[in-house]
C-alpha positions in Angstrom: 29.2 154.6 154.3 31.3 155.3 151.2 30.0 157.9 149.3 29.5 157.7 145.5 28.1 159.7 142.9 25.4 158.9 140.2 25.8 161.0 137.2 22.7 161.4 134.3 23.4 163.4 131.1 19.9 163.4 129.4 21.4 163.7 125.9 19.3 164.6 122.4 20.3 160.6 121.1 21.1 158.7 124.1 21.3 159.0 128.0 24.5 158.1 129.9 24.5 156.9 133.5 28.1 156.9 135.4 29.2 156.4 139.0 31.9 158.4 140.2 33.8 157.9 143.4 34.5 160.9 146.1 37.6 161.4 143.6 35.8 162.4 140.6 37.0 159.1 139.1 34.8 157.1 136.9 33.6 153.8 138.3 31.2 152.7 135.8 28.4 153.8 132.8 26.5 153.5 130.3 24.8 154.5 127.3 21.6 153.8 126.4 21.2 155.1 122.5 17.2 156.3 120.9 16.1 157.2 117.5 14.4 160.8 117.2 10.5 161.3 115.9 11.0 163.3 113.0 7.0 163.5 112.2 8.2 166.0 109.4 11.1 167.8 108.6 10.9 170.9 110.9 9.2 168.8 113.9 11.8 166.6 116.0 10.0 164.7 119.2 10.8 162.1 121.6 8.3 159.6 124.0 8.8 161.1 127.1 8.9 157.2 128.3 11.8 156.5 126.1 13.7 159.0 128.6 12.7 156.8 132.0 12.9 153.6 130.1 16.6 154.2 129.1 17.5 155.8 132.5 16.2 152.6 134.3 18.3 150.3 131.9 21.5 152.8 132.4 21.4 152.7 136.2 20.9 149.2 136.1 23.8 148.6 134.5 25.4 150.9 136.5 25.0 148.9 139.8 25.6 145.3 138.4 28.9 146.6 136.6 30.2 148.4 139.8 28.8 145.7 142.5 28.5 149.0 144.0 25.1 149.4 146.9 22.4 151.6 146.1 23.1 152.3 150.1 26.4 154.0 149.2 25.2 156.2 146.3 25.0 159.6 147.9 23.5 161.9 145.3 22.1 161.9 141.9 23.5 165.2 139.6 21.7 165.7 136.0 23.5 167.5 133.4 20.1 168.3 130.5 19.6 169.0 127.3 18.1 172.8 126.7 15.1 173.4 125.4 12.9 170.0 125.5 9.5 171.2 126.6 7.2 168.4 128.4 4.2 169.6 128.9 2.7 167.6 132.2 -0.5 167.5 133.9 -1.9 167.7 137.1 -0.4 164.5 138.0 2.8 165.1 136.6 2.0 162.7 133.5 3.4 163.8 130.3 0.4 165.4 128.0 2.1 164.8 124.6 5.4 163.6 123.2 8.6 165.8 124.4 9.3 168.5 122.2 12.6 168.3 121.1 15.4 171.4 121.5 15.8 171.1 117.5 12.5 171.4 116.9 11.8 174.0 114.4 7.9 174.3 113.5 7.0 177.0 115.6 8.7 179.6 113.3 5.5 181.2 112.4 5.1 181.5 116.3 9.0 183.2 116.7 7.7 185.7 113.9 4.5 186.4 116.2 6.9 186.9 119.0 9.4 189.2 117.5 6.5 191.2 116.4 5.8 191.6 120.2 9.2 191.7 121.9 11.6 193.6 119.9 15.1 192.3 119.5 16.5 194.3 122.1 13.9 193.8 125.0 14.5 190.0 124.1 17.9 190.0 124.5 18.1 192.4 127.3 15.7 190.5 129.7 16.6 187.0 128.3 20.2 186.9 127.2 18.7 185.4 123.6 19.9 187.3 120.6 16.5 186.2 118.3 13.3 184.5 119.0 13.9 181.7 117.0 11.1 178.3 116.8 13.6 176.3 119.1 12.8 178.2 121.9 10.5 176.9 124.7 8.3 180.5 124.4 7.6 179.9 120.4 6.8 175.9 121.4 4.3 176.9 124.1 2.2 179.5 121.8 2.5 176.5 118.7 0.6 174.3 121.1 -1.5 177.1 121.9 -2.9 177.7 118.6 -2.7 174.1 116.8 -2.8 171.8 120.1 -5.5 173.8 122.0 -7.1 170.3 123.3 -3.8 169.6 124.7 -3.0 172.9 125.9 -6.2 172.9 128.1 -5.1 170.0 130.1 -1.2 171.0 130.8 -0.9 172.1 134.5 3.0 172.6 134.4 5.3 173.4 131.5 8.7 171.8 132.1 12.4 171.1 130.3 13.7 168.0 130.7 16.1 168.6 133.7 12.8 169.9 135.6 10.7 166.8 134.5 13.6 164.1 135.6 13.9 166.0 139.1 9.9 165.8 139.9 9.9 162.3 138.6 12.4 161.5 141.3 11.2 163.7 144.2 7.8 165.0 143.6 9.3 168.4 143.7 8.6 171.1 140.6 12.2 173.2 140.6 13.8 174.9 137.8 17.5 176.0 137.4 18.8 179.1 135.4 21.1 177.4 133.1 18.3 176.0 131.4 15.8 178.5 131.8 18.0 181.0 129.9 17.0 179.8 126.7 13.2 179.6 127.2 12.6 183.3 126.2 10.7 183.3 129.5 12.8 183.7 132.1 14.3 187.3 133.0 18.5 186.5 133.1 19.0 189.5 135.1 16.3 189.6 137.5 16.7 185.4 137.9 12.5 185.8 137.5 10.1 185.2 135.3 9.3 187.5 132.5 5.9 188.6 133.5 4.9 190.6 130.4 5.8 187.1 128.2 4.0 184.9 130.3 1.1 187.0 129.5 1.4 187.0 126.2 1.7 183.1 126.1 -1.5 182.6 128.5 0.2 181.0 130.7 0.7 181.9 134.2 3.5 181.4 137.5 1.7 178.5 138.5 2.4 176.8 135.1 5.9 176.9 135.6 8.3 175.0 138.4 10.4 177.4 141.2 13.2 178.9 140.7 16.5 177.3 142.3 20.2 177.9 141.7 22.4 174.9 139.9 24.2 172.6 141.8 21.4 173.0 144.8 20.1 170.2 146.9 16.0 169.0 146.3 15.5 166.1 148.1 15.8 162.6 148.8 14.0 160.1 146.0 10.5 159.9 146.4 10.3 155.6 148.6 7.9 154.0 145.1 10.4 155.2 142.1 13.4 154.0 144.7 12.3 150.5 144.1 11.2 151.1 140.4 14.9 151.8 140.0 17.0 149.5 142.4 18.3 153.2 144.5 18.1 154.0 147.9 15.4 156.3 148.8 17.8 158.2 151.1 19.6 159.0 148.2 19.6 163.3 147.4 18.7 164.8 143.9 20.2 168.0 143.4 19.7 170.5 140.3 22.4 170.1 137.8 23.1 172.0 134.9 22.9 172.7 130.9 24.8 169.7 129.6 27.2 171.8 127.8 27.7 173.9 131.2 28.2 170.5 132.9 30.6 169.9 130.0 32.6 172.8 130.8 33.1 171.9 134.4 34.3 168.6 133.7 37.1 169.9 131.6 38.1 172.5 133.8 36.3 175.7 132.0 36.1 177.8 134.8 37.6 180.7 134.3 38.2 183.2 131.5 40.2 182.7 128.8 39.6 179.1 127.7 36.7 178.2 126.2 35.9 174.6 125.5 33.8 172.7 122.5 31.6 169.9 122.0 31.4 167.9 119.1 28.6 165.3 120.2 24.5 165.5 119.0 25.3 169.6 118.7 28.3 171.4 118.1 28.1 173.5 121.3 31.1 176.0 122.6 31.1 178.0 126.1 33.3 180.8 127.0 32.8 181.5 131.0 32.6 185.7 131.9 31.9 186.9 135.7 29.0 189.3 134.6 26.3 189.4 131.8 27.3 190.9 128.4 25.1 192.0 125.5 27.1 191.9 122.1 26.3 195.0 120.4 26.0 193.3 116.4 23.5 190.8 118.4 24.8 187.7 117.5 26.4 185.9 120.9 23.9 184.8 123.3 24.1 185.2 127.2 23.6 182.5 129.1 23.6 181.8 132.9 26.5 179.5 134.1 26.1 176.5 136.7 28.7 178.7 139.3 26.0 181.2 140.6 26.5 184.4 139.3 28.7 183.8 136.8 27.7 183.4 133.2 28.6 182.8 130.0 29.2 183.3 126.3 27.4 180.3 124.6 26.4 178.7 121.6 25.4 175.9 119.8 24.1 174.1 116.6 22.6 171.1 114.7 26.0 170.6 113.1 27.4 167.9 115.7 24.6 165.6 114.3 26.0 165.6 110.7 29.1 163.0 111.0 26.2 160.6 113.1 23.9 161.1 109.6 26.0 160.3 107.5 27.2 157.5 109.2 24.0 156.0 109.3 22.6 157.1 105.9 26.1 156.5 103.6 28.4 154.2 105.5 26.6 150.8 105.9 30.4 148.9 105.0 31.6 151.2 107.9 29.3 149.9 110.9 29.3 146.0 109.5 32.9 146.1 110.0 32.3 147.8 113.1 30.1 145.2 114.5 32.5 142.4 113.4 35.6 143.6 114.6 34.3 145.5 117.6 35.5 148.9 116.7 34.0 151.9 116.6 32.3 153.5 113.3 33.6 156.4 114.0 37.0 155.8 114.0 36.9 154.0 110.5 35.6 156.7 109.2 37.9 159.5 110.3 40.8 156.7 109.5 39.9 157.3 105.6 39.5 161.3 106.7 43.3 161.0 107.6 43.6 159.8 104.1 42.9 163.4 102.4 44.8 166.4 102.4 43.5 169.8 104.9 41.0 171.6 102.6 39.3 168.1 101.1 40.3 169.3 98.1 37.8 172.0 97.8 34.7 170.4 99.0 33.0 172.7 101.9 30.3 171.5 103.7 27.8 173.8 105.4 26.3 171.7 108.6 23.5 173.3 109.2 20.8 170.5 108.4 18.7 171.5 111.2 19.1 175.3 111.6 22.0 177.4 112.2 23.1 178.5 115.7 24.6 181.6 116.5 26.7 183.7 115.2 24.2 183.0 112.2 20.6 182.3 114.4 18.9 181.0 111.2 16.5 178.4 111.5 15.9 178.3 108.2 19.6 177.2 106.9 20.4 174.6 105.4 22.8 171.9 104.7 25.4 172.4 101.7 27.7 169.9 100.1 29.5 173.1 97.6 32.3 171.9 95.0 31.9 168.4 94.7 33.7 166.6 91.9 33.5 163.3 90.2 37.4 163.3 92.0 35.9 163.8 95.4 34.9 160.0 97.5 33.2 159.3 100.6 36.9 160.2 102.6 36.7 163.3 100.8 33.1 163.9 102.3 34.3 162.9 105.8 36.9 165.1 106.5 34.7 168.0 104.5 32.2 167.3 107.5 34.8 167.1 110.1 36.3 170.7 109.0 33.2 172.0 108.7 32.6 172.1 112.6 36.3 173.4 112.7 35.3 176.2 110.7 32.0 176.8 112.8 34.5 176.9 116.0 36.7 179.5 114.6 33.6 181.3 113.5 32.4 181.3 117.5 35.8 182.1 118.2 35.9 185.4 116.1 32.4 186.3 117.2 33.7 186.1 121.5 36.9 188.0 120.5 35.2 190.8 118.8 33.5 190.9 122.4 36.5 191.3 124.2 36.4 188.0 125.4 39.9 186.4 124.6 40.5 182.9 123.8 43.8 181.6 124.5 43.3 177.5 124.5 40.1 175.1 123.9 39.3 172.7 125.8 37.1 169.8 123.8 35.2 167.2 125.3 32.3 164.5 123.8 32.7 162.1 121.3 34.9 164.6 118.6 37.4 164.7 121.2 38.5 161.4 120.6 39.8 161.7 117.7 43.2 162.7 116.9 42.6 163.9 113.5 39.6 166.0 114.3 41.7 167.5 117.4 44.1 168.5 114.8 41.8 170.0 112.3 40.5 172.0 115.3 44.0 173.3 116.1 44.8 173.9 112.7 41.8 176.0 111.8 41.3 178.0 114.9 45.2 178.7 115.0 45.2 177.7 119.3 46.3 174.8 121.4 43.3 172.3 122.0 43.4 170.2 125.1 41.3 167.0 125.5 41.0 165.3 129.1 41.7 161.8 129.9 37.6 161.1 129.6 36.1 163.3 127.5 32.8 161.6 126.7 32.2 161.3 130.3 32.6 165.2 131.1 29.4 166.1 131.4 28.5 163.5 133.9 31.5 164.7 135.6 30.7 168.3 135.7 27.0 166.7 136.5 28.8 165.0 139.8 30.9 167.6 140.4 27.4 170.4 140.7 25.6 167.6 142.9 28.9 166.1 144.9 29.5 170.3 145.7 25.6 170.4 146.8 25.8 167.3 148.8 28.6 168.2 151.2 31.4 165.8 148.7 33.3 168.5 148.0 33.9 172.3 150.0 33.8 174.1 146.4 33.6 173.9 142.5 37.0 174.7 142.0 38.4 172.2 144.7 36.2 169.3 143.0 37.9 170.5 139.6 41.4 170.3 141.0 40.8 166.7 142.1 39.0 165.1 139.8 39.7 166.6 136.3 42.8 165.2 134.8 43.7 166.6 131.4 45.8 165.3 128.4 49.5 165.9 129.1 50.1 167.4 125.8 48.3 170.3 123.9 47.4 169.6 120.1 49.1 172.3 118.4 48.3 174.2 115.2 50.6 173.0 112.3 51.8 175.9 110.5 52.0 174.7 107.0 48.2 174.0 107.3 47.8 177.9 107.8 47.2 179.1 104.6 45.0 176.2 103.2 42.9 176.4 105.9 42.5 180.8 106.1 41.5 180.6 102.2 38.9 177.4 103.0 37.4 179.9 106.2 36.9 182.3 103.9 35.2 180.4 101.3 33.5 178.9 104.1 32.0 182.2 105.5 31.0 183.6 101.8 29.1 180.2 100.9 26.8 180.9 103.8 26.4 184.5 103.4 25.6 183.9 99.4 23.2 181.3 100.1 21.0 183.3 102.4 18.6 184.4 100.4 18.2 181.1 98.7 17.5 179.7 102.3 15.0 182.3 103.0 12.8 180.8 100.4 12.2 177.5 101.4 
């Protein structure tokens, strides 16, 4: 029986599917794209249907484009967004819509929080720096006091990786690389933080077991075999934080590179062997997918900006697109290409839903600062695309100042295709950037990689790395002369946000 790999990335826009052969190479995928509910502008949801609609299309797919037999697919591996809470009931049948990781509404619930759990006993039992509204923890009291209808009937509280994993097996389990972020979950201890469970009126039972990432569940459950074409022989295994996943399938597995995703968020992990707390409490702690290892982690709205504007500003843009077959994307960085480093002024702040980390401000904002009737929609573009350059050096300052050094980056998701945006990164953050020969696919790699490792495909981590991640042969390098424009713009960069602050404290 060959043995083959099935690979789901539950994304914040779209779900990919891939098959991936004992190798690590890529045999086939797919996308399957969804609009966000944005009921109002701090509340971001999803139908939790839309999820196992677009999964059953993507695998699918899958199978007729690979003529490959649901017989020979080993495993399943599920690299997750963080921080989706759906809330289930005693059947397992979602209660409500999914509540989105960008979500923002429960910031009056964060404030009720902090009042209870000081800064430091949140980041020393959780890793978390702030309780901010996206967190699971403020989510679960917001339903508490304005769902309470709702909130009787939920039996199990789940993220999304948890959700997918009962769905196939009938199994509740939970892995720490998610659980990190739920404000719930005690990093150190690998248990549940009693003393907040409380607080939210919610108890053990509410919540799935505890497992490591990358551990074998079970075989899918015979009736959702046949709802999706697989094999019910077929083992599930618990994956990882899609970022995490990310970093496996570019090689980030040891200190001293740190790699970066440009896709739905701008998200950057810097792998350390033991937890850290930064004493300015700004960089988060999160646990890794290798057990006990861990890492420095953050993320933000901002990867979402370039897809906004697309869709909102560059209608020309995807009609040509559609005609010729190309991608949006790349006709719009092609006029980026046109403008000189430093757009001529124009900074953009890309925090339209919230800042991540350093920052952890859910109440900034996005800024468009120095435009003039000179500047045109290339001029915007390449703003955008150095804006998330100058969020990366600004991670990249913040891990250094922890002692963590940062010698190349690794990039992966959609920004990694682009030659012009893997320059800018180079430029700004002054180090070598290194793309692999897939990098929208990494996360389903690392995805495979966690569940192939579990499954008995591959003795280790690091020996499914060796074989199946091939990088670039060349390094983007910085470009001196691009130096100084580039320091000065940082700056500027850093001062807008700290100036505008206060202003985003008011609304």
């Amino acid at each position: 029986m060959k043995q083959v790999i099935l690979s789901v990335d539950l994304g914040t826009t779209a779900i990919k599917t891939a098959l991936f052969g004992t190798n690590g190479k890529l045999i086939s995928k797919s996308t399957q794209e969804y609009e966000l509910i944005i009921p109002s502008a701090l509340a971001v949801e999803q139908e939790v249907s839309v999820y196992w609609d677009s999964l059953k299309k993507g695998i699918r797919i899958v199978l007729e484009k690979s003529a490959i037999s649901p017989v020979d697919i080993c495993c399943v591996g599920i690299s997750a967004q963080g921080e989706t809470l759906i809330p289930v009931d005693k059947d397992g049948t979602p209660v409500r819509r999914a509540i989105v990781w960008m979500d923002n509404r429960a910031h009056e619930e964060a404030e009720i929080l902090s009042e209870r759990f000081s800064q430091q006993e949140l980041y020393q039992k959780t890793g978390q720096v702030e309780m901010v509204a996206t967190w699971p923890a403020a989510k679960i009291l917001w339903m508490r006091r304005h769902e309470p209808e709702v909130f009787e009937n939920i039996a199990k509280f789940l993220l999304i990786e948890d959700w997918l994993i009962h769905k196939l097996t009938g199994v509740y389990v939970a892995e720490g690389s998610l659980l990190c972020s739920t404000a719930y979950w005690n990093i150190r201890s690998k248990q549940w933080w009693q003393e907040m469970l409380d607080f939210l009126g919610i108890n053990r039972e509410m919540l799935p077991e505890i497992r490591e990432p990358g551990e074998a569940i079970g075989p899918i459950k015979e009736v959702i075999a046949q709802e999706l074409g697989l094999s019910s022989n077929t083992m599930v295994a618990t994956g990882g934080l899609d970022q995490a996943c990310g970093a496996i399938g570019v090689g980030n597995i040891r200190p001293g590179v740190i790699s970066e995703n440009i896709g739905a968020a701008l998200a950057m992990c810097a792998v350390v062997d033991k937890p850290f707390m930064d004493p300015n409490n700004r960089i988060p702690c999160f646990y890794y997918v290798l057990p006990g290892m861990y890492m420095a982690h953050s993320f933000t709205t901002g990867g979402m900006v370039m897809r906004w504007f697309r869709d909102e500003f560059c209608r020309e843009e995807r009609l040509i697109a559609q005609r010729t077959g190309e991608e949006a994307y790349d006709l719009l960085t092609q006029k980026a290409a046109q403008i000189a480093p430093g757009s001529e002024g124009l900074l953009v702040l890309p925090h339209f839903q919230g800042a991540g980390p350093p920052e952890s401000n859910a109440k900034a904002r996005g800024v468009m600062y120095g435009l003039t009737l000179r500047h045109t929609k290339a001029h915007v573009i390449r703003a955008i695309m150095e804006s998330l350059g100058f969020a990366i050096r600004r991670l990249i300052d913040a891990f250094e100042d922890l002692g963590i050094k940062v010698s190349e980056i690794r990039s992966l998701g959609g920004g990694a295709k682009s030659e012009l945006w893997l320059q800018i990164k180079a430029d700004i953050t002054g180090r070598p950037v290194i793309a692999t020969t897939d990098p929208e696919d990494a996360g389903c790699l690392g995805a495979a990689v966690l569940a192939g490792v579990a499954t008995g495909v591959w003795e280790s981590v690091e020996q499914a790395v060796e074989q199946a991640v091939i990088l670039k042969p060349e390094a983007v390098q910085p470009c001196p002369s691009h130096a100084s424009t580039y320091n000065q713009a940082y700056s500027a960069y850093v001062q807008l946000y700290t100036d505008l602050c206060g202003m985003f404290s008011k609304f």
